[in-house]
C-alpha positions in Angstrom: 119.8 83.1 148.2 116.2 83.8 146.7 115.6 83.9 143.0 114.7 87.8 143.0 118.5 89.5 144.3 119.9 88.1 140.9 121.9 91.1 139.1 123.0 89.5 135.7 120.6 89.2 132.5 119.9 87.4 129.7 122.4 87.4 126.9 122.9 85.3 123.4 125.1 85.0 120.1 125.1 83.6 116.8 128.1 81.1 117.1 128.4 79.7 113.8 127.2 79.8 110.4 127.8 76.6 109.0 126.2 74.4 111.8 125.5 73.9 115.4 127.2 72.8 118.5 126.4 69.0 120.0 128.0 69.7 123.0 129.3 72.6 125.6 131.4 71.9 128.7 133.1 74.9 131.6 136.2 75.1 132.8 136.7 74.9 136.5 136.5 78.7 137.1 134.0 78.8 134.7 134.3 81.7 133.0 135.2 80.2 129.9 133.1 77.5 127.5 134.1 74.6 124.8 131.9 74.6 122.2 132.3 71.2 119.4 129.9 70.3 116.8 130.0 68.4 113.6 131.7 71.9 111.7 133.0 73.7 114.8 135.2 73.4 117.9 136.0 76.8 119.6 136.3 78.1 123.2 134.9 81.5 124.1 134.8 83.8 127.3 132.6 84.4 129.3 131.4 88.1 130.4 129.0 90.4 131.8 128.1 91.5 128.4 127.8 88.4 126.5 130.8 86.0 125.2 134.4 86.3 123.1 136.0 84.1 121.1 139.2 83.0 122.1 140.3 80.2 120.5 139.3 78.0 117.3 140.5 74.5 117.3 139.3 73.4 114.3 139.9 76.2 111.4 139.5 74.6 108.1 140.6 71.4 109.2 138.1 68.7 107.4 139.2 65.9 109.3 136.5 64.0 111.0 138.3 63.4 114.3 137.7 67.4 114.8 133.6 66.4 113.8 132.6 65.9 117.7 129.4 64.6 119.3 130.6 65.7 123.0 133.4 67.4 124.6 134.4 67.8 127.9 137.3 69.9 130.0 139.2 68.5 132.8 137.9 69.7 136.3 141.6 69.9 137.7 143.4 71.2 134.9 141.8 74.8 132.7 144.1 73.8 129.6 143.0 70.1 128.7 139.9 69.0 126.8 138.6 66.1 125.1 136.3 65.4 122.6 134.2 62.6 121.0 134.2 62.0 117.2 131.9 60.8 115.0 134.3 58.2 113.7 134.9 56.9 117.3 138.1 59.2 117.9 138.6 60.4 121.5 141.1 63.6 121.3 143.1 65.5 124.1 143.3 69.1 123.3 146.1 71.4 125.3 145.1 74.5 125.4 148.6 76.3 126.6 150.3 74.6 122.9 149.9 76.4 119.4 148.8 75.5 116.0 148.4 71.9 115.3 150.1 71.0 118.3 146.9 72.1 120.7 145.6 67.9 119.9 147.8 66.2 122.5 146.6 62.8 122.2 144.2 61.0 119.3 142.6 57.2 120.7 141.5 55.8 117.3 140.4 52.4 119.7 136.5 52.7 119.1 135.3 50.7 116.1 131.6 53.2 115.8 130.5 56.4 116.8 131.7 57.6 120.4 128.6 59.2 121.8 130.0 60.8 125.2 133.9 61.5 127.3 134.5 62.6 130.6 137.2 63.2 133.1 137.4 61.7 136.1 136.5 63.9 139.0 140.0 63.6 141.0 142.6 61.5 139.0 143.8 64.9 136.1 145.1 62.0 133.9 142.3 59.7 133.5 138.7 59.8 131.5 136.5 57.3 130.1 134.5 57.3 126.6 131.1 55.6 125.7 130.5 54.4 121.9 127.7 53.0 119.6 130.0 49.5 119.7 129.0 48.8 123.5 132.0 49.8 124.7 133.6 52.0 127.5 137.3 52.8 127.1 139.4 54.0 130.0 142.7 56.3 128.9 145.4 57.7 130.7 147.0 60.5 128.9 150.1 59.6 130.0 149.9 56.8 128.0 149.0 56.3 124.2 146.5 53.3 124.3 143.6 52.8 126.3 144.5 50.9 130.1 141.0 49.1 130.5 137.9 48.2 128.2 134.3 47.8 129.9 132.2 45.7 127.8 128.3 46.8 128.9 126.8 44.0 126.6 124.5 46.3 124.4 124.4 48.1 121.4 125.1 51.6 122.3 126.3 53.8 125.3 125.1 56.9 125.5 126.2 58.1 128.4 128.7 57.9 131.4 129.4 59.8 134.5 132.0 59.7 137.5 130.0 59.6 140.8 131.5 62.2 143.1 130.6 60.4 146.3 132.8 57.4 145.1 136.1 58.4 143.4 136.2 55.1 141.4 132.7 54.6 140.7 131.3 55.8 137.3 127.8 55.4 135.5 127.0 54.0 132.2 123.5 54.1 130.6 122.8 52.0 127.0 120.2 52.1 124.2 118.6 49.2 126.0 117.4 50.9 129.0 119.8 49.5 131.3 121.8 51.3 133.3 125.2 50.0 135.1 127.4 51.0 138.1 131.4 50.1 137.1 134.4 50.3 139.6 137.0 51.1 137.2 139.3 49.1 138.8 137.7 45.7 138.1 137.2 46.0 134.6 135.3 41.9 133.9 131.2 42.9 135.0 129.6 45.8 136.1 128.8 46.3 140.1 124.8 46.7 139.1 122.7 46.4 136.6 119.0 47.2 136.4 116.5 48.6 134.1 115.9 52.0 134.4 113.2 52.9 131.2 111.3 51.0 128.4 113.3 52.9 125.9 117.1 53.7 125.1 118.7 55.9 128.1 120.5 59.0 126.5 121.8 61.0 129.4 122.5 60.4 133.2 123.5 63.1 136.2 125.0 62.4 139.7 123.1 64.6 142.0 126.1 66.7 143.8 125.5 66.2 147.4 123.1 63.3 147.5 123.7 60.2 146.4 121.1 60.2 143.3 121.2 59.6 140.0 118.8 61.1 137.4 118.5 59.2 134.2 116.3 60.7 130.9 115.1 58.3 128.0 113.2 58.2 124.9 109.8 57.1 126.7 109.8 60.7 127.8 110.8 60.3 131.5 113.4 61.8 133.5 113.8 59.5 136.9 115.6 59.3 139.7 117.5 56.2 141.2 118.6 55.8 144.9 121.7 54.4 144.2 121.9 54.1 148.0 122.6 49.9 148.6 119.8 48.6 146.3 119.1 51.0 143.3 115.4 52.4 144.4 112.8 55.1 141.8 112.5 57.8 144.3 110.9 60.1 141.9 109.9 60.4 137.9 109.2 63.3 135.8 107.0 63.0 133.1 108.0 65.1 130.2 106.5 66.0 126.4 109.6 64.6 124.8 112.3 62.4 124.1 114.7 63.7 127.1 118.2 64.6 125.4 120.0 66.4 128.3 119.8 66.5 132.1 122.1 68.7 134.9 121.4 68.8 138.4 120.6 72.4 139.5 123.7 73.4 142.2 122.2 74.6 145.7 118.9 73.6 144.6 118.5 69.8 146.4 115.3 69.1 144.3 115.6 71.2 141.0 116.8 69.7 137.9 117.0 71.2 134.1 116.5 68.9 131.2 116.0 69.4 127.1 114.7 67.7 124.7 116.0 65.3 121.4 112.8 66.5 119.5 109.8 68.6 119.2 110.3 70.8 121.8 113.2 73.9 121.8 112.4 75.2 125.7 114.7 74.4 128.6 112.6 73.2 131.7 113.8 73.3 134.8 111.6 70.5 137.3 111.0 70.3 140.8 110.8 66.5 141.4 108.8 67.2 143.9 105.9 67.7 141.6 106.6 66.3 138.5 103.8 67.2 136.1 104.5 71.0 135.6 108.0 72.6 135.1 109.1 75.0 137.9 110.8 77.4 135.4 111.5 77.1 131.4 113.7 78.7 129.0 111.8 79.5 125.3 114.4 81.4 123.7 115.6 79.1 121.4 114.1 78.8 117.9 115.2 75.0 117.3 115.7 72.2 119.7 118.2 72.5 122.6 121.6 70.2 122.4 123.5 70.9 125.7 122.9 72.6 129.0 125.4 73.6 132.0 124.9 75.6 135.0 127.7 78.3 135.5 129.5 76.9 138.5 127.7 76.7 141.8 125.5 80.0 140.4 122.4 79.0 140.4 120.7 81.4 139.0 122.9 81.4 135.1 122.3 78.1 133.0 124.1 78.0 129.9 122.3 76.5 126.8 123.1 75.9 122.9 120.8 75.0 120.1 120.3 73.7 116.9 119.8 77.1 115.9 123.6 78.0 116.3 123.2 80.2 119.3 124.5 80.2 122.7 122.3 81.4 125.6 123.1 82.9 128.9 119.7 82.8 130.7 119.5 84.7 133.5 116.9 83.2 136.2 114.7 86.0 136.9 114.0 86.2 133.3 112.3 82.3 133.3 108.8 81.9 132.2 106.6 79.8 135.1 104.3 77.9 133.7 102.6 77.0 136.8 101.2 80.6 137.1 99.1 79.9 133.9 97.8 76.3 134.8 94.5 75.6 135.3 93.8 75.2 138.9 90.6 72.7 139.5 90.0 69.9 137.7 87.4 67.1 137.7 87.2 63.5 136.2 84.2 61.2 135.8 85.1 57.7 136.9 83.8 54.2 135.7 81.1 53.7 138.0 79.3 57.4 137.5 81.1 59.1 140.6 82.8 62.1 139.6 86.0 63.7 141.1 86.8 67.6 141.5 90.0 68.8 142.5 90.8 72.9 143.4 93.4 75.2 144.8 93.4 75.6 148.6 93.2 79.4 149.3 95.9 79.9 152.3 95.4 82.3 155.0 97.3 83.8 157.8 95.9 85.5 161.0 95.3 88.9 160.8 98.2 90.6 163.6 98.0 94.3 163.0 94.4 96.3 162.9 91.4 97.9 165.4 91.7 96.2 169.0 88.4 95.1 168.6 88.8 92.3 165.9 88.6 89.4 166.8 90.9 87.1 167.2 89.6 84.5 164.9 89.1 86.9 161.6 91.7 86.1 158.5 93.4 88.2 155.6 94.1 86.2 152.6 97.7 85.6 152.3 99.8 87.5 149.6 101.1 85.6 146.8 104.5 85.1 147.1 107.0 86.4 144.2 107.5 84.4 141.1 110.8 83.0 142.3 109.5 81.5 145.1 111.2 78.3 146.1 108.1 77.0 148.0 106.6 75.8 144.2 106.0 72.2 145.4 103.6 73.7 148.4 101.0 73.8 146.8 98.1 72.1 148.4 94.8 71.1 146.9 91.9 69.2 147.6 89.5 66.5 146.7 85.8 66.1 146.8 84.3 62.8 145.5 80.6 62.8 144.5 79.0 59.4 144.7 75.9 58.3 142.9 72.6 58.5 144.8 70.7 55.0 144.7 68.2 56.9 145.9 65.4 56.7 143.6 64.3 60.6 144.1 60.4 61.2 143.6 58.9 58.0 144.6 58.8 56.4 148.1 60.9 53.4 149.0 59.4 50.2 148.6 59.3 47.0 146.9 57.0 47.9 144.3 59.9 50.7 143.1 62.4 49.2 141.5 65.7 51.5 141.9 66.8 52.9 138.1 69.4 51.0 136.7 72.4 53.4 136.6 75.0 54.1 133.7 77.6 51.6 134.7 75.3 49.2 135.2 73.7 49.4 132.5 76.6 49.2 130.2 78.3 46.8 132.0 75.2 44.7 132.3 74.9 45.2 128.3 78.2 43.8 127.5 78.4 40.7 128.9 74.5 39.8 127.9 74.3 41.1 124.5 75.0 38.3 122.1 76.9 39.8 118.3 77.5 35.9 116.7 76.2 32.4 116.5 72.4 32.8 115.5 70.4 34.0 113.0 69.9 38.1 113.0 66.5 37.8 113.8 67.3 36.0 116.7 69.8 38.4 117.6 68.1 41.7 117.2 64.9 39.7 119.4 67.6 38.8 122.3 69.5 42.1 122.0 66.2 44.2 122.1 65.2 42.3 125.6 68.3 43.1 126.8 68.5 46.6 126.0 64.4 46.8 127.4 65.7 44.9 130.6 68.8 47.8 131.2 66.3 50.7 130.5 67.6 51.7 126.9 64.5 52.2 125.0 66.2 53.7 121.8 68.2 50.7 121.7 65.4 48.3 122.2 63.8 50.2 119.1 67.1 50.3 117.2 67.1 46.6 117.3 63.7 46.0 116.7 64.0 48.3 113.6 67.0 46.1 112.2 64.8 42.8 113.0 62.4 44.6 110.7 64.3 45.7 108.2 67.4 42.8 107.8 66.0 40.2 109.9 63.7 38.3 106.7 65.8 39.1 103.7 68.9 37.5 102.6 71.6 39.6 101.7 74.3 38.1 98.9 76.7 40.1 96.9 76.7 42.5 94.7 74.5 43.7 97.3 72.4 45.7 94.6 69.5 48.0 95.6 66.4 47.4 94.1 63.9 50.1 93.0 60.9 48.2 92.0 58.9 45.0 93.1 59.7 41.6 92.0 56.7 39.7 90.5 58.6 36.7 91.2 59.3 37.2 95.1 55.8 38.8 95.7 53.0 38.6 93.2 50.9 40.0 95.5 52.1 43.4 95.1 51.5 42.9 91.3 48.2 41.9 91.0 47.1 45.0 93.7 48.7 47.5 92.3 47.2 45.9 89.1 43.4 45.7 90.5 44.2 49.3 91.6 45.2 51.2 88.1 41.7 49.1 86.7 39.3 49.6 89.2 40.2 53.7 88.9 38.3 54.6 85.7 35.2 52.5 86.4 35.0 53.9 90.0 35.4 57.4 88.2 32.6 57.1 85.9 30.0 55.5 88.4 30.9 57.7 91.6 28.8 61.2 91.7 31.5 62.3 94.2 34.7 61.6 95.3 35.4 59.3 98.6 36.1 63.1 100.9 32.3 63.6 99.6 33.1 66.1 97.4 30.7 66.7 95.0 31.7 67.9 91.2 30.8 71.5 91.8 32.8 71.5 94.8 35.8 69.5 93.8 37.4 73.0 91.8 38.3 73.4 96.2 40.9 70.9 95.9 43.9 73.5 94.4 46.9 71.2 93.6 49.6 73.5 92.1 52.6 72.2 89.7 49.9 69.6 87.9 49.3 69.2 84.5 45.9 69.7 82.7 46.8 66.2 81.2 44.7 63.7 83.6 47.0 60.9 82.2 50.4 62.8 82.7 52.9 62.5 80.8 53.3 58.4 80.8 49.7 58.0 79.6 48.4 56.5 82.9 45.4 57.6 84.8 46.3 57.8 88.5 43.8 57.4 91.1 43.1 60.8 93.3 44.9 61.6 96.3 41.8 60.8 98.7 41.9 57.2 97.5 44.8 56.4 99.7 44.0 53.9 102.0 46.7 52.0 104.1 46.8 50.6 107.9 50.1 50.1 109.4 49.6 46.0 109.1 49.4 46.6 105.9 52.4 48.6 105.7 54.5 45.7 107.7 53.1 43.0 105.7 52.7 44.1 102.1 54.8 46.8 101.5 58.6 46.2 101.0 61.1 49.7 101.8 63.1 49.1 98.2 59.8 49.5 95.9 58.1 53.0 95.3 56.0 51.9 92.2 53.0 52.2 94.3 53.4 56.0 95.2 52.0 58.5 94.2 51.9 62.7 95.2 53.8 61.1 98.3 51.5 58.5 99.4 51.1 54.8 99.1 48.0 53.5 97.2 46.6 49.9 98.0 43.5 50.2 96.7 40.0 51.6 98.2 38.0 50.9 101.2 34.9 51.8 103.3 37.4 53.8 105.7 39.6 56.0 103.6 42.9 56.7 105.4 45.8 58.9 104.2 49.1 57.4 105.3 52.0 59.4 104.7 54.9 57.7 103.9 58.2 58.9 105.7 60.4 61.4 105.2 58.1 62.8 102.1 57.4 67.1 103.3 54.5 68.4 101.8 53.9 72.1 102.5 50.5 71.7 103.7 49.0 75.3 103.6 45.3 75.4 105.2 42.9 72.6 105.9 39.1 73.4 106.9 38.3 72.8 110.3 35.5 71.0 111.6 32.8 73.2 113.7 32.6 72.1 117.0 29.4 70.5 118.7 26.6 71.7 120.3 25.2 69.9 123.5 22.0 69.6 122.0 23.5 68.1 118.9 25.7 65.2 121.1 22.9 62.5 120.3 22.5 63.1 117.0 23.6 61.3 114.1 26.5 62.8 112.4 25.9 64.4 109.0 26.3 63.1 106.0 29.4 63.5 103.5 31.1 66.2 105.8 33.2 68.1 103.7 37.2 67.3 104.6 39.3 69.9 101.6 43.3 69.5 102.2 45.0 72.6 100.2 48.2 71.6 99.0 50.0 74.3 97.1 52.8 72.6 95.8 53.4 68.9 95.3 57.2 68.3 95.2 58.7 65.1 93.5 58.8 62.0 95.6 62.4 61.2 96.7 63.6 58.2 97.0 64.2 56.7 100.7 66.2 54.5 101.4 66.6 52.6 104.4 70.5 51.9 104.6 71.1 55.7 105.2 68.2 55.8 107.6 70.0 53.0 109.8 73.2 54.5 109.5 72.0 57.6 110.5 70.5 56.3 113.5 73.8 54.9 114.4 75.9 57.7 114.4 73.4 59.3 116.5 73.9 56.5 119.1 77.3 57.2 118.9 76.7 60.5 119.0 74.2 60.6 122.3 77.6 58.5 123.7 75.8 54.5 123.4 78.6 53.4 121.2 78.0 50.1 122.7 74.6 49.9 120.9 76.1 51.7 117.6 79.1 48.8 117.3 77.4 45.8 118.5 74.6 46.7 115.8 77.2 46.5 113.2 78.7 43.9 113.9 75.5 41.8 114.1 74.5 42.7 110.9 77.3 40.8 109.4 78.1 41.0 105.5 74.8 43.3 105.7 76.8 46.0 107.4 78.5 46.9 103.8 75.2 47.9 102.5 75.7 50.9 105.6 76.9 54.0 103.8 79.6 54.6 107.1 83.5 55.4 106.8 85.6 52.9 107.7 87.9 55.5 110.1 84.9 56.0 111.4 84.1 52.5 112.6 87.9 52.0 113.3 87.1 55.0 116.1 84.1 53.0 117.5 86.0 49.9 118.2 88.7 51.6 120.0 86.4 53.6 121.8 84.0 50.4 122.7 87.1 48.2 123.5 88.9 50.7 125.8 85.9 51.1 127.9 85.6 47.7 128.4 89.3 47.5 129.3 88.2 50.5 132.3 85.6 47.7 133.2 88.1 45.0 133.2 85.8 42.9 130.9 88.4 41.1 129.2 86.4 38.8 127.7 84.3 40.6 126.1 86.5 43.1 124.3 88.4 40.4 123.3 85.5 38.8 121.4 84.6 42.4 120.1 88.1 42.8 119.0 88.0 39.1 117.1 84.7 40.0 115.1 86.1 43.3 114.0 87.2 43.1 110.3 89.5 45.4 110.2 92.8 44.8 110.3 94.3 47.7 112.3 91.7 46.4 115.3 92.7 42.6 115.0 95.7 43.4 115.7 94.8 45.1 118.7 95.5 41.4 120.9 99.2 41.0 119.3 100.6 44.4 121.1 102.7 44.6 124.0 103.1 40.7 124.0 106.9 41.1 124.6 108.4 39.7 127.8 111.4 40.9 128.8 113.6 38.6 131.1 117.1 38.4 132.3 119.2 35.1 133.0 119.5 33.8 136.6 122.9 33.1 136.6 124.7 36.0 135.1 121.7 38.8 135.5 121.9 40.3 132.2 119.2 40.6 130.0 118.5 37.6 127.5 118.4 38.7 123.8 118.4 35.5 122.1 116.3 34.0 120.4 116.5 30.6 121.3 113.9 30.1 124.7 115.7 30.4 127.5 119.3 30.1 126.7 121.8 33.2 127.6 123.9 34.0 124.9 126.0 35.7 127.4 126.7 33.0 129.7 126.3 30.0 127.4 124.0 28.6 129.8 120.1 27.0 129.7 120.0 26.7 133.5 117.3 29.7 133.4 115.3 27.2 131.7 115.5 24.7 134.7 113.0 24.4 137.9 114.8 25.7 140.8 113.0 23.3 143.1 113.1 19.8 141.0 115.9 21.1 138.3 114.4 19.6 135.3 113.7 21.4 132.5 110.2 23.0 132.2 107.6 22.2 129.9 104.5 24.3 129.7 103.5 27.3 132.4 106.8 28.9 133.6 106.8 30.8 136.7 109.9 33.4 137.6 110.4 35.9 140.0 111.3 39.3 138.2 113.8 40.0 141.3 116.5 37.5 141.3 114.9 35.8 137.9 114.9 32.2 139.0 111.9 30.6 138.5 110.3 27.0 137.4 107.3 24.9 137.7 104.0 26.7 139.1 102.9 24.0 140.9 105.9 23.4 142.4 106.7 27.2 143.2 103.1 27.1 145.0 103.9 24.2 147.4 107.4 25.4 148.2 106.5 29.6 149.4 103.5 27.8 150.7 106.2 27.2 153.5 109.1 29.7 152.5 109.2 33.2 151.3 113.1 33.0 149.8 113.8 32.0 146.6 115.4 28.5 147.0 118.4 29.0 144.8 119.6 32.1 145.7 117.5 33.4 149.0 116.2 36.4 147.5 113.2 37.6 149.3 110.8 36.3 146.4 107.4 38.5 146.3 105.0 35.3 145.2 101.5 35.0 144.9 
């Protein structure tokens, strides 16, 4: 029956004030619903026009056996119900009795919570109950005490289903992840036992005509077991929260709804056939969704309630399909600098109406099908790959053109050649720099030179104190010029007819300086030499001047004393608004062998001579770091940080933001499979949240060989379940091992690796058991 025919419509109502409902179950005709919750337990009718209260169960009563996490109604008989308490009381409710009378039976047998009840599928006197004390009780209402007790071995069960293929075969799934298949007739260990998710497993559904069984968990995932022989994944949903509820959809083989313990308040309903986008979804709730039903074998009415104490009829047609609004293409750029592009395949149909004379070849473009369309999972798309060219474009092929060094290689090449401990940092900046000139990255070649420069001669101890003039100590040199400077200035003043530009006196009122005193001497008494006195080469720059003293500046330039070849230097990151300068007049033909004229007049007009700031080279490098990291070289922005050593806390950067490069840095070499080298990356990093980086995920989890179940303890190898250590034992010599342990994760027998090698060398079953071992 297609979606689009459906005749009923959405309807709600406000069920309660004073809380929510946990839980909703329908009786067998389903046109009524139980409704229980921590403050409420009521049954209401179901119409065309929305729902009626019919009967209220719990009143005023305060008693916490009436407080229920789940309730279910017997699928033989419309009168009897049972609920789940928070105090572990399982209740039997008949509703043809009045007054008090309508709780038949009260188990008071669980010792915590009881999370879930259900009746059994054929057998109107018996259900089964799941509680926080690992426990599964079996009643018989005909009785006044519980006839069996299923011990599941773990610390909560959530949830438990009758399989309706096998009338005594029911479902149990536990906070450990595990789920187990029980034949209630043989009450001393489960049938199977397997892990299902990495998380606690809160709800489980048989599929009605196949032999399925869906399971939802915390880690997000709805999947679904073949429970066929061997329990097999045949398919998993990925979600965008912790899975609370799931219900098979009736007449729908591959449709499944589900709702969520947190975050989101929508109802999705999948099609496992493609998993990552829902098929349909419900938003009409305003708070998250606690139960879910399909009305009978309709398929096109689910049932909902929510934390936001309503109750929702939701008619099908009504659904919202998010598929409709998904992007369509997609592309991703892969480790090795191919990229990936994915898009829609536009279906068409040949054209079979029109003029005779088309031919027969021409196409119409298919119409869209409805919105209800069951084909959802049809959808076909393609792939197109695009490879990097080693072509090198431009220049012929031969041996004297080398091919550019691409991306990948470069960085690849870069992290396993670039050295960040064990020598000096001058040595390290000159190997890193050849390494970064070998694989083509020129900034970073000049990066690294720049740090040699800078960090590479000095010797950085704490407090780490900038210093803001020279040190007659460390460097007389510096004194003693800019000594010989400020007393060679008032001699060369008075014995010079013109300045060094060959300005004469009459001519120097050209010169216009604006913002400077009358007062030659300023205001600190001192004479300064002129601006055209600066003379500087960029040896001398290297050799004599030091970044952290500016005593020798002056109007923005650097002033080492004069020479026969006056040269202005300026120094960097100091703006002057330079407004005009005179040109020089441009040669005659004639005039090429001549000498040049004397004193030819050079006038720089400066209109306005800010003060000189103060540069430091600590931001400058950190600067040029983030801008690695920002061109995308994070490798070159981390690696010079961590080379620097205790110098890297002169860097004005943010911790977070250094936190982000190592993540960043370390995951792509994780995509590159270089191990090694993030590893070392991750044991130089000084912060704590990285170091820690190596001690996640170290858990293995393992169950004991002779029993199966999972082994908790704490003590090696022993199974605090069956009091054994024989899981600690070679299956092939039988002694215990010491060192390397090798298991299967199948049957879970294992022992010596050399000894496992030798003996599948020649077999391929396990030798204590004959499961088909997959060793390698």
């Amino acid at each position: 029956m297609p979606d689009s025919v459906e005749d009923t419509s959405t309807i709600s109502l406000r069920i309660c004030l004073e809380g929510h409902a946990n839980a909703l179950a329908l009786n067998k005709d389903n046109n009524q619903i139980a409704l229980a919750g921590r403050s409420l337990l009521k049954v209401y009718s179901i119409n065309s026009n929305g729902f009626t209260e019919s009967c209220n169960m719990r009143g005023k009563n305060q008693n916490l056996s009436y407080s229920a996490n789940d309730v279910a109604w017997s699928t033989l008989d419309s009168n009897l119900l049972a609920t789940a308490a928070t105090n572990g009381v399982v209740s039997v409710w008949d509703l043809s009795k009045f007054g008090r009378q309508k709780q038949l039976l009260v188990y008071n047998e669980h010792e915590r919570t009881a999370h879930t009840v259900t009746f059994h599928s054929s057998e109107p006197n018996i259900l089964i109950s799941g509680s926080q004390d690992g426990t599964i009780k079996c009643f018989d209402i005909r009785s006044d005490k519980s006839v069996n007790t299923y011990f599941c071995n773990s610390e909560s069960v959530r949830d438990v289903k009758f399989s309706p293929h096998t009338q005594n075969i029911f479902s149990a799934v536990s906070e450990n992840g595990t789920v187990q298949l029980w034949d209630m007739r043989k009450w001393d260990k489960c049938m199977v036992q397997f892990t299902a998710h990495y998380g606690p497993v809160y709800t489980c559904d048989w599929h009605p005509t196949r032999n399925w069984l869906a399971t939802g968990s915390r880690d997000k995932q709805i999947k679904v077991w073949n429970m066929d022989g061997r329990p097999g994944l045949e398919h998993t949903i990925h979600t965008i929260a912790v899975v609370g509820r799931v219900k098979w959809r009736p007449e729908r083989t591959y449709h499944i709804a589900s709702c969520a313990l947190v975050v989101d308040y929508s109802v999705h309903v999948w099609d496992i056939r493609r998993p990552y986008i829902p098929f349909a979804s419900f938003n009409e709730h305003t708070n998250v969704t606690t139960g879910i039903a399909w009305q009978g074998s309709d398929s096109h009415c689910l049932l909902s309630i929510s934390k936001d104490s309503t109750i929702y009829k939701h008619a099908f047609k009504d659904a919202t399909r998010p598929a409709l609004k998904a992007n369509a293409q997609g592309a991703s750029l892969g480790r090795f600098g191919d990229i990936s592009f994915a898009n829609k395949i536009k279906e068409y149909e040949p054209k079979t109406s029109g003029a005779s004379n088309t031919k027969s070849s021409s196409f119409i473009r298919r119409k869209t099908n409805v919105a209800g369309s069951i084909q959802f999972h049809l959808d076909h798309s393609k792939m197109y790959k695009f490879m990097v060219n080693d072509t090198f474009s431009g220049y012929p092929l031969s041996e004297s053109v080398s091919r550019p060094t691409q991306e990948h290689e470069s960085f690849i090449g870069c992290a396993r050649e670039l050295v960040i401990s064990g020598k000096k940092l001058s040595e390290l900046c000159e190997h890193n720099a050849e390494v970064s000139k070998k694989y083509g990255k020129h900034n970073a070649t000049t990066l690294w030179n720049f740090i040699k420069l800078f960090y590479g001669s000095n010797h950085f101890e704490p407090p780490f104190e900038h210093r803001s003039s020279f040190s007659n100590q460390k460097n007389p040199m510096n004194s003693r010029r800019a000594t010989q400077v400020a007393s060679d200035w008032p001699q060369q003043r008075t014995e010079l007819g013109q300045d060094l530009n060959g300005n004469t006196p009459e001519t120097a009122h050209e010169i216009d300086v604006a913002n400077v005193d009358d007062d030659p001497l300023g205001s600190s008494g001192v004479e300064h030499p002129p601006t055209s006195s600066v003379i500087l080469s960029e040896t001398q720059i290297i050799s004599e001047i030091t970044f952290d003293n500016f005593e020798l500046l002056r109007n923005g330039f650097i002033y080492v004393g004069p020479t026969e070849c006056p040269k202005a230097l300026a120094f960097p990151a100091l703006h002057h608004d330079v407004q005009a300068a005179r040109p020089q007049l441009d040669l005659k033909a004639s005039d090429h062998e001549k000498s040049p004229p004397p004193h030819v007049p050079t006038v720089l007009k400066v209109s306005h001579v800010p003060p000189i700031p103060m540069w430091e080279p600590h931001k400058f490098v950190s600067d040029a770091l983030m801008l690695m990291n920002d061109v995308g070289d994070v490798q070159t922005a981390l690696t010079v940080l961590i080379a620097l050593g205790e110098a890297r806390k002169l860097l004005p950067i943010d911790d977070a933001l250094v936190e982000h490069w190592f993540y960043t840095y370390v995951d792509q070499l994780h995509r590159y499979e270089l191990w090694n080298e993030a590893c070392e990356v991750i044991n130089r990093s000084w912060l704590r949240s990285v170091q820690q980086l190596n001690q996640h995920s170290t858990a293995m989890h393992t169950n004991c060989g002779e029993c199966g179940r999972p082994m908790g303890g704490k003590v090696g190898w022993y199974c605090d379940k069956c009091k054994s250590m024989q899981s600690a034992k070679c299956c092939v010599c039988g002694l215990i091992v010491r060192g390397v342990y090798a298991w299967c994760q199948g049957c879970s027998h294992g022992g010596h690796i050399e000894h496992l090698q030798k003996y599948f060398a020649k077999h391929s079953k396990c030798p204590k058991c004959g499961h088909l071992c997959a060793y390698s």
